[in-house]
N, CA, C, O and CB atoms as a CASP TS submission, in Angstrom:
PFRMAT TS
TARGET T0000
AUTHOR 0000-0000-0000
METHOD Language model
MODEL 1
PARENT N/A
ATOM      1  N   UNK     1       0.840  -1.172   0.000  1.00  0.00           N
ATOM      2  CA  UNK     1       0.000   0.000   0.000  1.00  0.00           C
ATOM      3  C   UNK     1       0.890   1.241   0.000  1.00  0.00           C
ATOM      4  O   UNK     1       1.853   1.463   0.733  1.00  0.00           O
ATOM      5  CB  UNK     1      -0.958  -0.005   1.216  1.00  0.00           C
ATOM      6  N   UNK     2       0.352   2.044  -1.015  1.00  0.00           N
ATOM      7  CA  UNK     2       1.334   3.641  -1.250  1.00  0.00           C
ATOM      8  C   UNK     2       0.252   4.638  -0.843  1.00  0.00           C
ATOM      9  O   UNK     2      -0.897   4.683  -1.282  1.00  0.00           O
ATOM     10  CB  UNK     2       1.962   4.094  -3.179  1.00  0.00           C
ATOM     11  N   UNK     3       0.713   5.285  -0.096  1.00  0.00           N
ATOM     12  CA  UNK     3       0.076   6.488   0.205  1.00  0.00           C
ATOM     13  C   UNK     3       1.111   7.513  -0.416  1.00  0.00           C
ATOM     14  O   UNK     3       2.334   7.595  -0.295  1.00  0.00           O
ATOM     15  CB  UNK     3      -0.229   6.665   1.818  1.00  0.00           C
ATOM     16  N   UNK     4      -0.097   8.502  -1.345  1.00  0.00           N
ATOM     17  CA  UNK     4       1.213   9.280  -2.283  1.00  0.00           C
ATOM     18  C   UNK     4       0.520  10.825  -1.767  1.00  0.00           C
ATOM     19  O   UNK     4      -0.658  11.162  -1.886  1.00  0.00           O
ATOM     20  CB  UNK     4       1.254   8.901  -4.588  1.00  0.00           C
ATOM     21  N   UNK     5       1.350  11.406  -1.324  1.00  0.00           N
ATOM     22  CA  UNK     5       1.666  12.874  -0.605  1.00  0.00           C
ATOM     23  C   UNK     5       1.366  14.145  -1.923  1.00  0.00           C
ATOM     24  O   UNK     5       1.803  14.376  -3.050  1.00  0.00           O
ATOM     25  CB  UNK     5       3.668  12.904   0.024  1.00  0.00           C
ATOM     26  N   UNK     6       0.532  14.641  -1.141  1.00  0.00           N
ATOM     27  CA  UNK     6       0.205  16.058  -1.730  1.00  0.00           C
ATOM     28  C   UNK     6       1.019  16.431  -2.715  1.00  0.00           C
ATOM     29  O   UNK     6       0.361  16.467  -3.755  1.00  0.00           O
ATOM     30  CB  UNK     6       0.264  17.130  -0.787  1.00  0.00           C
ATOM     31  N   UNK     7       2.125  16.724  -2.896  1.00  0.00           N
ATOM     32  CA  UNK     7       2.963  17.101  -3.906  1.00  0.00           C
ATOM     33  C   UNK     7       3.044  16.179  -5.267  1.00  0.00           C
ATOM     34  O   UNK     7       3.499  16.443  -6.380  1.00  0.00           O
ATOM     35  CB  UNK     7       4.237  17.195  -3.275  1.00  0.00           C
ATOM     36  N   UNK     8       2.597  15.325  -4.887  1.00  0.00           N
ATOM     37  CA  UNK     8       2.219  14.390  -6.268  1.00  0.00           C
ATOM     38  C   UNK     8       0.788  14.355  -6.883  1.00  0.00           C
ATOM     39  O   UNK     8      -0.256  14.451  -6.237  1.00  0.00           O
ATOM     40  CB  UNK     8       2.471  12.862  -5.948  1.00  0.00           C
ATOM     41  N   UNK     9       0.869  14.245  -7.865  1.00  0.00           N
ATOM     42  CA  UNK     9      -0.809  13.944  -8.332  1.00  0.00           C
ATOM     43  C   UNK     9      -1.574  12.341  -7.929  1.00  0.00           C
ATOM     44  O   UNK     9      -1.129  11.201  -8.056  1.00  0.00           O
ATOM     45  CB  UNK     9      -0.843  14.038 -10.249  1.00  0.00           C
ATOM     46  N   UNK    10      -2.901  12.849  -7.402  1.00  0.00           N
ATOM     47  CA  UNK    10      -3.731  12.515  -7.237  1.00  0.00           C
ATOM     48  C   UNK    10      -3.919  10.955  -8.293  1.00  0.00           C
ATOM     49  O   UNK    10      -4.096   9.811  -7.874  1.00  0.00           O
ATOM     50  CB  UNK    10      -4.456  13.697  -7.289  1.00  0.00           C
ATOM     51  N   UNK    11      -3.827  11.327  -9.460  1.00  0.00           N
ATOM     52  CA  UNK    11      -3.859  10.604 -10.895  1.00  0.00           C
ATOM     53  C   UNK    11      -2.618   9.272 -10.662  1.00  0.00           C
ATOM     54  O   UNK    11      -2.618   8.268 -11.373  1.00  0.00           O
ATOM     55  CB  UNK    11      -3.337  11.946 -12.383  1.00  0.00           C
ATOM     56  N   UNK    12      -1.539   9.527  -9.457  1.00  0.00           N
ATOM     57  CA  UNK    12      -0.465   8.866  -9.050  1.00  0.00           C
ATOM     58  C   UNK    12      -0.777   7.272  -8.680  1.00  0.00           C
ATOM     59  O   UNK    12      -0.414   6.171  -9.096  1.00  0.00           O
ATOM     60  CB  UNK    12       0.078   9.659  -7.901  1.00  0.00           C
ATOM     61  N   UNK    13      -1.617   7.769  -7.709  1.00  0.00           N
ATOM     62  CA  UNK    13      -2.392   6.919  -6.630  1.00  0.00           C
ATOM     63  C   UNK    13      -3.282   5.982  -7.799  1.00  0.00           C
ATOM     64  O   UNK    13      -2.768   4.866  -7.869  1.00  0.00           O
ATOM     65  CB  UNK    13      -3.518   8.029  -5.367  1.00  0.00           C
ATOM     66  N   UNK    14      -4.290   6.103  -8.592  1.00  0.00           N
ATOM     67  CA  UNK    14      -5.298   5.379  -9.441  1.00  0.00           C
ATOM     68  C   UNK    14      -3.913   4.471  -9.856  1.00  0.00           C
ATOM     69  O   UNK    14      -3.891   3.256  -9.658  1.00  0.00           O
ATOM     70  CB  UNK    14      -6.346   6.389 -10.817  1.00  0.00           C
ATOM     71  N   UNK    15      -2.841   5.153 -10.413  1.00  0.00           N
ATOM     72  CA  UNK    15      -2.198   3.749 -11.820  1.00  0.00           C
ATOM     73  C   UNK    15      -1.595   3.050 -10.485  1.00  0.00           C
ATOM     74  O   UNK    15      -1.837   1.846 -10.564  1.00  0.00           O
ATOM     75  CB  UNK    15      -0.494   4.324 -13.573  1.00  0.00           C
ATOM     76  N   UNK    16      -0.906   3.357  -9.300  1.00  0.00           N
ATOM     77  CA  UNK    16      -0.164   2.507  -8.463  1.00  0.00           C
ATOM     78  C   UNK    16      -1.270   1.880  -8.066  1.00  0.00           C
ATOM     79  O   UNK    16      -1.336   0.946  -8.865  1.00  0.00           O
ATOM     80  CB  UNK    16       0.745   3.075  -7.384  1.00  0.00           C
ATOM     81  N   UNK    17      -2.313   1.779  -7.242  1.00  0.00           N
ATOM     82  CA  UNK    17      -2.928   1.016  -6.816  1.00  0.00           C
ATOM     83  C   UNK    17      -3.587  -0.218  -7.730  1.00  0.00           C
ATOM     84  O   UNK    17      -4.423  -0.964  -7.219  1.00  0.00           O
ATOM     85  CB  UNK    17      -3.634   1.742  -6.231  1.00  0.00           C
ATOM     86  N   UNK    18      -3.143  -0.388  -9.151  1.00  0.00           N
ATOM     87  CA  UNK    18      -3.076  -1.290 -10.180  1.00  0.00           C
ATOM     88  C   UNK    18      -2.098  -2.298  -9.425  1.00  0.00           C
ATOM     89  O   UNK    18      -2.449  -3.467  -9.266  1.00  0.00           O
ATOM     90  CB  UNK    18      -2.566  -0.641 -11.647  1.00  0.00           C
ATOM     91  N   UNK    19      -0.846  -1.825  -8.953  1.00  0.00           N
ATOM     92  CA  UNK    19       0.057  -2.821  -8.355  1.00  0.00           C
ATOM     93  C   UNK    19       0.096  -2.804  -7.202  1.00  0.00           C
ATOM     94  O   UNK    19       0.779  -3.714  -6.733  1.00  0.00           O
ATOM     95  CB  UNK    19       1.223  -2.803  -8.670  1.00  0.00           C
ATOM     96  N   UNK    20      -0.491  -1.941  -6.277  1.00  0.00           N
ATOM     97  CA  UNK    20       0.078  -1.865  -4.845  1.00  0.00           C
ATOM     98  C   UNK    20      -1.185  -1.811  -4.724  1.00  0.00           C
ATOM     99  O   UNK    20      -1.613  -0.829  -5.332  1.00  0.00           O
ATOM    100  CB  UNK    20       1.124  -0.758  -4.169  1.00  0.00           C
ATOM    101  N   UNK    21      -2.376  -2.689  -3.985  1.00  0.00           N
ATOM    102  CA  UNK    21      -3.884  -2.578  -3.786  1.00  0.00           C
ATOM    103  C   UNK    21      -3.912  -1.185  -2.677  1.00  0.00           C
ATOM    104  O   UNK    21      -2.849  -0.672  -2.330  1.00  0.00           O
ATOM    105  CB  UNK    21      -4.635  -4.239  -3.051  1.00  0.00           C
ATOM    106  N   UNK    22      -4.886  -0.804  -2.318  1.00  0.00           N
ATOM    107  CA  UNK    22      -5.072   0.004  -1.540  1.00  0.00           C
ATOM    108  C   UNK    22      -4.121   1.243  -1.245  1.00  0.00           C
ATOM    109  O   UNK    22      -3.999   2.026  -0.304  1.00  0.00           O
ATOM    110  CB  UNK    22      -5.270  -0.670  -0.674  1.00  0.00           C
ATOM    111  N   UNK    23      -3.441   1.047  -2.603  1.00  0.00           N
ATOM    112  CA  UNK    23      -2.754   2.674  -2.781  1.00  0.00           C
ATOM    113  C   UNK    23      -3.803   3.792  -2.891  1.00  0.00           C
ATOM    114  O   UNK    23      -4.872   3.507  -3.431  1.00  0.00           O
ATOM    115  CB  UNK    23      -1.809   2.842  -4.266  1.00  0.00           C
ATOM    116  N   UNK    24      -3.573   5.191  -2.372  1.00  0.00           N
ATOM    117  CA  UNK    24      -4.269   6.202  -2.046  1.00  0.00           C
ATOM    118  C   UNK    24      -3.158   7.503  -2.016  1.00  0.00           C
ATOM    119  O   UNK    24      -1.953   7.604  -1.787  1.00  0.00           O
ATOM    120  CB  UNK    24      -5.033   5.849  -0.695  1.00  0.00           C
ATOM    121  N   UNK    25      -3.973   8.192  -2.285  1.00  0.00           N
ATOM    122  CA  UNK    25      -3.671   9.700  -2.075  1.00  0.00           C
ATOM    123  C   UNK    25      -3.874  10.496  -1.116  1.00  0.00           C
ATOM    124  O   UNK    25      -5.094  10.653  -1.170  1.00  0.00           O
ATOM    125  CB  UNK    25      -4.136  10.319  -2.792  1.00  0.00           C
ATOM    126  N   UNK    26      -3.408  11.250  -0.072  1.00  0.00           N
ATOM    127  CA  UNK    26      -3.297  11.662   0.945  1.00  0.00           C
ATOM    128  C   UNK    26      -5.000  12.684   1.093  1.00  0.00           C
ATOM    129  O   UNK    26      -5.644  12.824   2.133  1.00  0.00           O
ATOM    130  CB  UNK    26      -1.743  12.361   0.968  1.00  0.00           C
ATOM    131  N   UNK    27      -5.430  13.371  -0.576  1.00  0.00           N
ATOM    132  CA  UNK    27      -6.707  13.948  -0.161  1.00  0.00           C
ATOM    133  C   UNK    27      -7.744  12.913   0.280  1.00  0.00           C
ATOM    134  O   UNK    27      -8.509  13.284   1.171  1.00  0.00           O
ATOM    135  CB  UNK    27      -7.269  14.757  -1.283  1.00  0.00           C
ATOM    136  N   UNK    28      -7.870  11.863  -0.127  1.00  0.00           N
ATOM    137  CA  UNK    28      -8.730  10.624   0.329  1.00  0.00           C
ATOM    138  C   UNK    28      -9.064  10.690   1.459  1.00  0.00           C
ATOM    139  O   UNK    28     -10.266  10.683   1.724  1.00  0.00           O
ATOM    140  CB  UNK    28      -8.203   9.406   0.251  1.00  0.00           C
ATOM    141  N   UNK    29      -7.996  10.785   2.572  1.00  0.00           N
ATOM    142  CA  UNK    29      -7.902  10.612   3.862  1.00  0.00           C
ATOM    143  C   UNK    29      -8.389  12.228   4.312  1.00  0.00           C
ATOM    144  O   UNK    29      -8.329  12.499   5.511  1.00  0.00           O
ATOM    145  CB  UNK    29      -6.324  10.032   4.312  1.00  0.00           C
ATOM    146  N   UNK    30      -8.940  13.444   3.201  1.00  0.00           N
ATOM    147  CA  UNK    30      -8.790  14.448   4.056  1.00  0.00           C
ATOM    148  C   UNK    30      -7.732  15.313   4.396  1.00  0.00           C
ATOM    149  O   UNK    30      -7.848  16.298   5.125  1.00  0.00           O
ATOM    150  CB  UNK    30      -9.044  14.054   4.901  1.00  0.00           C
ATOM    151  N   UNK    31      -6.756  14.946   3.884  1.00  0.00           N
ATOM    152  CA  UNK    31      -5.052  15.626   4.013  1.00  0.00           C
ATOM    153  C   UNK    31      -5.097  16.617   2.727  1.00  0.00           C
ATOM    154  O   UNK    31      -5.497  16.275   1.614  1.00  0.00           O
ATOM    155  CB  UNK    31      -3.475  14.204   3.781  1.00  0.00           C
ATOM    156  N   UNK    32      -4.671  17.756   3.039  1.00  0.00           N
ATOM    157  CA  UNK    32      -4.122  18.513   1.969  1.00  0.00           C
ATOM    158  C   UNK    32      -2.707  18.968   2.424  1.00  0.00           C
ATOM    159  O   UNK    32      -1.850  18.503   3.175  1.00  0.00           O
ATOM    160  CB  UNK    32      -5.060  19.725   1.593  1.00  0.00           C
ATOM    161  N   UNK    33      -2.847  20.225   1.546  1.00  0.00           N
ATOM    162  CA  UNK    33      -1.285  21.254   1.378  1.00  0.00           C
ATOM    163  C   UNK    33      -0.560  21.659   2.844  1.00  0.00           C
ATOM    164  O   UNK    33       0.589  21.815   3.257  1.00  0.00           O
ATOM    165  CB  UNK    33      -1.708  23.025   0.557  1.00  0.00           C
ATOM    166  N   UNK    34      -1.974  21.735   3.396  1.00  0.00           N
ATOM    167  CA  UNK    34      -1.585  22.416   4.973  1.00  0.00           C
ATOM    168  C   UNK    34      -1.701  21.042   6.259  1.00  0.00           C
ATOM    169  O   UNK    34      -2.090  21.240   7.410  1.00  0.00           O
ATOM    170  CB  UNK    34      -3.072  23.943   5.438  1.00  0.00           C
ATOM    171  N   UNK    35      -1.243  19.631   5.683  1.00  0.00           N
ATOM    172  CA  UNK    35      -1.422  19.015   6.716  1.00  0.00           C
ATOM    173  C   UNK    35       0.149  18.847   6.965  1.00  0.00           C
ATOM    174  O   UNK    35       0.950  18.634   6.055  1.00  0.00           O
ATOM    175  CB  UNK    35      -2.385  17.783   6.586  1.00  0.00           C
ATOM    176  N   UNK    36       0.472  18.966   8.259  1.00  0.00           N
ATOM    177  CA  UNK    36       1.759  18.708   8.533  1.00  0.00           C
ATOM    178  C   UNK    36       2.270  17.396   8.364  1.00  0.00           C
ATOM    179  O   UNK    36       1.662  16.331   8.460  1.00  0.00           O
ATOM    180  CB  UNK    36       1.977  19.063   9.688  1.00  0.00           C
ATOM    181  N   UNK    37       3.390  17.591   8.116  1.00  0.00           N
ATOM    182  CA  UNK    37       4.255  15.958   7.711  1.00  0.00           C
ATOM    183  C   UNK    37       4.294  15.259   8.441  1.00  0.00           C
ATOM    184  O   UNK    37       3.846  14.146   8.168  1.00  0.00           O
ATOM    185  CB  UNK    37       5.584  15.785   7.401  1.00  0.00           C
ATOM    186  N   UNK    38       4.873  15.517   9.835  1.00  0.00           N
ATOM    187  CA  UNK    38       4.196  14.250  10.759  1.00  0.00           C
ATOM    188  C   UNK    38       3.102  13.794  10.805  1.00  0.00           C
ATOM    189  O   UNK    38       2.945  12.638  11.200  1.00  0.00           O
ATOM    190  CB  UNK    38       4.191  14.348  11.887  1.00  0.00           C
ATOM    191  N   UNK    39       2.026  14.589  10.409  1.00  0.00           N
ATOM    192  CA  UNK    39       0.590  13.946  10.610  1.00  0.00           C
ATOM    193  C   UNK    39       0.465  12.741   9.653  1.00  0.00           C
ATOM    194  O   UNK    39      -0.073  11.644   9.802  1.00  0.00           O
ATOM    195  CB  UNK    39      -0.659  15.048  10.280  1.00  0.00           C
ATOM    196  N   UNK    40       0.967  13.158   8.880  1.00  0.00           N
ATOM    197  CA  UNK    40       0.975  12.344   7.209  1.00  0.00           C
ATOM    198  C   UNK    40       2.091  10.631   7.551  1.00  0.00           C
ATOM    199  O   UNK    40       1.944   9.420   7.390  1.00  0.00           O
ATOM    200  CB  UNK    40       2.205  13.895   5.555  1.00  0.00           C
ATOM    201  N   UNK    41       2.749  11.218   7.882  1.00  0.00           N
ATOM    202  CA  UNK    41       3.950  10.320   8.919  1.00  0.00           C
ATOM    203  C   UNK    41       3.166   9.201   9.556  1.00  0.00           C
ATOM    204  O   UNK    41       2.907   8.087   9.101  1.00  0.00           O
ATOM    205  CB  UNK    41       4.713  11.334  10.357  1.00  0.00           C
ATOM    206  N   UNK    42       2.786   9.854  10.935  1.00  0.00           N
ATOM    207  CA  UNK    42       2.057   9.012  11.935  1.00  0.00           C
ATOM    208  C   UNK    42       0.689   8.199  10.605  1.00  0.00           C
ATOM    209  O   UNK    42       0.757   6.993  10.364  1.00  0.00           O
ATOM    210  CB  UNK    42       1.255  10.337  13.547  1.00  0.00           C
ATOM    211  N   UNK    43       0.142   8.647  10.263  1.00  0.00           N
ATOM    212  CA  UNK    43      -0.770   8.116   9.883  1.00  0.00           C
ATOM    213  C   UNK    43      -0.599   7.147   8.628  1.00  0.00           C
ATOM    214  O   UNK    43      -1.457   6.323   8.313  1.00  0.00           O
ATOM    215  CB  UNK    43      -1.553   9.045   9.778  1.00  0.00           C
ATOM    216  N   UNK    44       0.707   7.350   7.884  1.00  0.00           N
ATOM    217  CA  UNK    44       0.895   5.972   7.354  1.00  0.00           C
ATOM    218  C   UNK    44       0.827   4.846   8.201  1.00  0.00           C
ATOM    219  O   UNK    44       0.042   3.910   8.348  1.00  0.00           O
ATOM    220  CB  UNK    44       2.066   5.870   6.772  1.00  0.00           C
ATOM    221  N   UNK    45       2.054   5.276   8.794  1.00  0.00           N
ATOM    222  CA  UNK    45       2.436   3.990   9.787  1.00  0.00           C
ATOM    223  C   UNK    45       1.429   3.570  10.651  1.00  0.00           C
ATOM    224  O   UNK    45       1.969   2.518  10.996  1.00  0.00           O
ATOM    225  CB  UNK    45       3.603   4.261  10.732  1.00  0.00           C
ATOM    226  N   UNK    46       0.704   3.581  11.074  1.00  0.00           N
ATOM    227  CA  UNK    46      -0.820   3.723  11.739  1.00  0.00           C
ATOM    228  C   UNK    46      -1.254   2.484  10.917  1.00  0.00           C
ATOM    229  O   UNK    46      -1.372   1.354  11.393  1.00  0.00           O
ATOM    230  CB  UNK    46      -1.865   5.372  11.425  1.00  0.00           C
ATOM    231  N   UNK    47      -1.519   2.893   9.389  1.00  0.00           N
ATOM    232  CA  UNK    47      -2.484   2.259   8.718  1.00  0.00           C
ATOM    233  C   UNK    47      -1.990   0.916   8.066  1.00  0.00           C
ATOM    234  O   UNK    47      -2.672  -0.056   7.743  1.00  0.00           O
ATOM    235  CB  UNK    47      -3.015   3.185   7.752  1.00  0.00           C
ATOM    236  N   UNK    48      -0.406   1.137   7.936  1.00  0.00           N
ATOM    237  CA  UNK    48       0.467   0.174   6.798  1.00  0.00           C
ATOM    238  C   UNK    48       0.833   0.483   5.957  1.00  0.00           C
ATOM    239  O   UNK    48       1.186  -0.443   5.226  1.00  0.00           O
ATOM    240  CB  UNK    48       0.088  -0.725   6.245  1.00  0.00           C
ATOM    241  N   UNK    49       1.100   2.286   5.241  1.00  0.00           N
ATOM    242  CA  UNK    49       1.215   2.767   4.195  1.00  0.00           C
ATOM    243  C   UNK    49       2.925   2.780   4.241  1.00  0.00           C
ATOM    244  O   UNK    49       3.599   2.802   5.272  1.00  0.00           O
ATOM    245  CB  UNK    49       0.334   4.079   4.056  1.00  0.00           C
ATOM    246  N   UNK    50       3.398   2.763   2.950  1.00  0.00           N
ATOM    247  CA  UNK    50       4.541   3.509   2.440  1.00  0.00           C
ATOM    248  C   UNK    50       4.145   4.584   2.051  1.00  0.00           C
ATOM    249  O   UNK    50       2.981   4.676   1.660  1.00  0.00           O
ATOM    250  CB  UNK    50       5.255   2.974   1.471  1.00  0.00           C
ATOM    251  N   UNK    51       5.052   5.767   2.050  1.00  0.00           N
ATOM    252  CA  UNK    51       4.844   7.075   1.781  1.00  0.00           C
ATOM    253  C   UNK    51       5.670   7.642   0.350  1.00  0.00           C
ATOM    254  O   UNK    51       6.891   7.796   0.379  1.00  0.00           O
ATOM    255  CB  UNK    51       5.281   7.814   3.102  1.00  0.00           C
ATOM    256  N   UNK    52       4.835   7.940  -0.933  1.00  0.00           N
ATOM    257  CA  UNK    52       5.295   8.212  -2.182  1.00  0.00           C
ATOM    258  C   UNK    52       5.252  10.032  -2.271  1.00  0.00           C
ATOM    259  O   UNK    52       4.333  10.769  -2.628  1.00  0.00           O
ATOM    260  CB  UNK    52       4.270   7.327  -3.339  1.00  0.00           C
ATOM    261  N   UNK    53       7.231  10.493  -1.584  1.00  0.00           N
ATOM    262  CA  UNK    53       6.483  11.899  -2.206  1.00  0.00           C
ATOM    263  C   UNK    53       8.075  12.644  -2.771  1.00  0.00           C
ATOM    264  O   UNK    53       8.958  11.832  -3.047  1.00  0.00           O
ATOM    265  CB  UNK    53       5.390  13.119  -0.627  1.00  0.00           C
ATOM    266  N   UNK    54       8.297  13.674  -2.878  1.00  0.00           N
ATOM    267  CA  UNK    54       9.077  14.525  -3.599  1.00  0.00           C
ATOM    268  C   UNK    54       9.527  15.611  -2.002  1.00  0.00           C
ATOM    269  O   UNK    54      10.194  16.645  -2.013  1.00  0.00           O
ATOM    270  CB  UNK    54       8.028  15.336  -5.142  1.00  0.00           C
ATOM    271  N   UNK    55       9.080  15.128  -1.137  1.00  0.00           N
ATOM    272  CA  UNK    55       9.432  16.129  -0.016  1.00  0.00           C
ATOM    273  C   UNK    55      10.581  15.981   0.603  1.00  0.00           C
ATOM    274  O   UNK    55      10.261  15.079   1.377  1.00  0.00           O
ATOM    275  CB  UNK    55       8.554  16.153   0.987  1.00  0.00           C
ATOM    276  N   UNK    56      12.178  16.304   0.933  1.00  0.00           N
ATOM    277  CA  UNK    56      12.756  16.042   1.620  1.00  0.00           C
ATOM    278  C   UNK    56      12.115  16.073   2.839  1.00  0.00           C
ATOM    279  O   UNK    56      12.415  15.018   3.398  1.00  0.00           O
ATOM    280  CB  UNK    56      13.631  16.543   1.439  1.00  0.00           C
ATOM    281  N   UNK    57      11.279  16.826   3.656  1.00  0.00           N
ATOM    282  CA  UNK    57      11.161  16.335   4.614  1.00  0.00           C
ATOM    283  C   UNK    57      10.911  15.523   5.140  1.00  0.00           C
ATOM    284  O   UNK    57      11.002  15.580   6.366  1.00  0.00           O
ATOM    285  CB  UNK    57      10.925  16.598   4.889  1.00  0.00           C
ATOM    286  N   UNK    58      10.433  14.249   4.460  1.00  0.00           N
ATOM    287  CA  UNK    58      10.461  12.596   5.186  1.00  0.00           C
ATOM    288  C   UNK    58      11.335  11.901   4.900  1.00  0.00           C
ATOM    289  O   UNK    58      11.194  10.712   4.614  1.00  0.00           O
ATOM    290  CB  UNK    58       9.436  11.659   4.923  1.00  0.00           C
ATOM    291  N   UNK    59      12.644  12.650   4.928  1.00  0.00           N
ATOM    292  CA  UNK    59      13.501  11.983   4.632  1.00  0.00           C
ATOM    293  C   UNK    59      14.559  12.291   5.965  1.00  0.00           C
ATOM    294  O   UNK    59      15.344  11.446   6.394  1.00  0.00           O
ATOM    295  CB  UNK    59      13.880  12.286   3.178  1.00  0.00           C
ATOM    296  N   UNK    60      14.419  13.587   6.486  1.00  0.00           N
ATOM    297  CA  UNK    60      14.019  13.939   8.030  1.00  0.00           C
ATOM    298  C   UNK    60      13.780  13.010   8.918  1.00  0.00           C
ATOM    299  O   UNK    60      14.469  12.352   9.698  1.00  0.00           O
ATOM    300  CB  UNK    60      12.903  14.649   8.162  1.00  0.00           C
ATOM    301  N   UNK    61      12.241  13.108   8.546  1.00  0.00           N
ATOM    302  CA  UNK    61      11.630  12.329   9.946  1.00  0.00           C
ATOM    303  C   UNK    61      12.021  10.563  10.085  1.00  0.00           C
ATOM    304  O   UNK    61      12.141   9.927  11.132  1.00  0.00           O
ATOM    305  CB  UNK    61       9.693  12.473   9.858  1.00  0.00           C
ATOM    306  N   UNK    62      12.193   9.953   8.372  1.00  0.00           N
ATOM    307  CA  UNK    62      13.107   8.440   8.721  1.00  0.00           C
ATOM    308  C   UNK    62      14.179   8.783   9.273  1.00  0.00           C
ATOM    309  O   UNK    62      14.854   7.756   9.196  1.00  0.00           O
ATOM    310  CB  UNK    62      13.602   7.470   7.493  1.00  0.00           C
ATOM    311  N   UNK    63      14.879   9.661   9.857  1.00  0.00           N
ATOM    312  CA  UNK    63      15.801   9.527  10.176  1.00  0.00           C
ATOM    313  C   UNK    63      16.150   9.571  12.039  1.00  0.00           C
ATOM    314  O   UNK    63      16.796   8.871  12.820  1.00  0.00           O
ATOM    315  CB  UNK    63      16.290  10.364   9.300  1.00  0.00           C
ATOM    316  N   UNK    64      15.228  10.921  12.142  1.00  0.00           N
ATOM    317  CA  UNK    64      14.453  10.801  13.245  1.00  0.00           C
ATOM    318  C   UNK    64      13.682  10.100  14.058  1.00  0.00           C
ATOM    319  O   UNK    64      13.708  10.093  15.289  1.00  0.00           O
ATOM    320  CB  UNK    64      14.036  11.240  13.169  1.00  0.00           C
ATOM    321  N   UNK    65      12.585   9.158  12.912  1.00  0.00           N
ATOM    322  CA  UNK    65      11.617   8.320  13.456  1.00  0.00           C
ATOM    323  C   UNK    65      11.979   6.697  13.395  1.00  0.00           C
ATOM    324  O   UNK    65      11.570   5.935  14.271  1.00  0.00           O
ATOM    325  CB  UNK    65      10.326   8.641  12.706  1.00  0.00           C
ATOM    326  N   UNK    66      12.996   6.124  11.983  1.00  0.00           N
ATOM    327  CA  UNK    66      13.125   5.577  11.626  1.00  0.00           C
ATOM    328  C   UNK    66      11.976   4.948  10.824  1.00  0.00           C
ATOM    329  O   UNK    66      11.071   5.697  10.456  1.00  0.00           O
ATOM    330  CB  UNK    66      13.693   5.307  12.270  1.00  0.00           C
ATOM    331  N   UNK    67      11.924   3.490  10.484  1.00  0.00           N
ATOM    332  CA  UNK    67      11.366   3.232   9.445  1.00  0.00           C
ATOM    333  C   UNK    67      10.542   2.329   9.993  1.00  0.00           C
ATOM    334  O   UNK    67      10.924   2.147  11.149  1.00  0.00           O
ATOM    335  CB  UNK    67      12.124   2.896   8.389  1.00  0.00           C
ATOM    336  N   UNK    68       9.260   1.429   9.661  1.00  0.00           N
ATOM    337  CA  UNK    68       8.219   2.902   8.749  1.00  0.00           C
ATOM    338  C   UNK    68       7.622   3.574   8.861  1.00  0.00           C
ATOM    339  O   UNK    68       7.384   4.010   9.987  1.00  0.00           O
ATOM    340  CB  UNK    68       7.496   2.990   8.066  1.00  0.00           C
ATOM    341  N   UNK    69       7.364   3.784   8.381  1.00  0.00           N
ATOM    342  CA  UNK    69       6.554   4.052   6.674  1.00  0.00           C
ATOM    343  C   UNK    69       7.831   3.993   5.930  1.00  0.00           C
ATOM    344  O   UNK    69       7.839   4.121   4.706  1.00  0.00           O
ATOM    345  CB  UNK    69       5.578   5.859   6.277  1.00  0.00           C
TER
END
């Protein structure tokens, strides 16, 4: 399962979840531009998601939080 982060398109999430079932896009859940990255963080890992995005900042928080998401 991919959970793909605001900075990616929406359109991301439909072709991955062809291979990764229950891939999603972070608006699904209600998340936009202004949800903070930890939130996005905690709530993969919560659910079982990997996190698909273009943000260094979760690249931060694995480092901080370790892995996963």
């Amino acid at each position: 399962m991919i959970l793909v982060d605001n900075n990616l398109s929406y359109r991301l999430a439909a072709f991955l979840d062809k291979k990764f079932s229950d891939s999603a896009h972070v608006a699904k859940f209600g998340m936009d531009e202004n949800t903070e990255d930890v939130a996005i963080w905690n709530f993969a890992k919560e659910k079982g998601y990997a996190i698909l995005t273009k943000d260094t900042d979760f690249e931060s928080l694995s480092r901080l939080f370790g892995c996963p998401p």
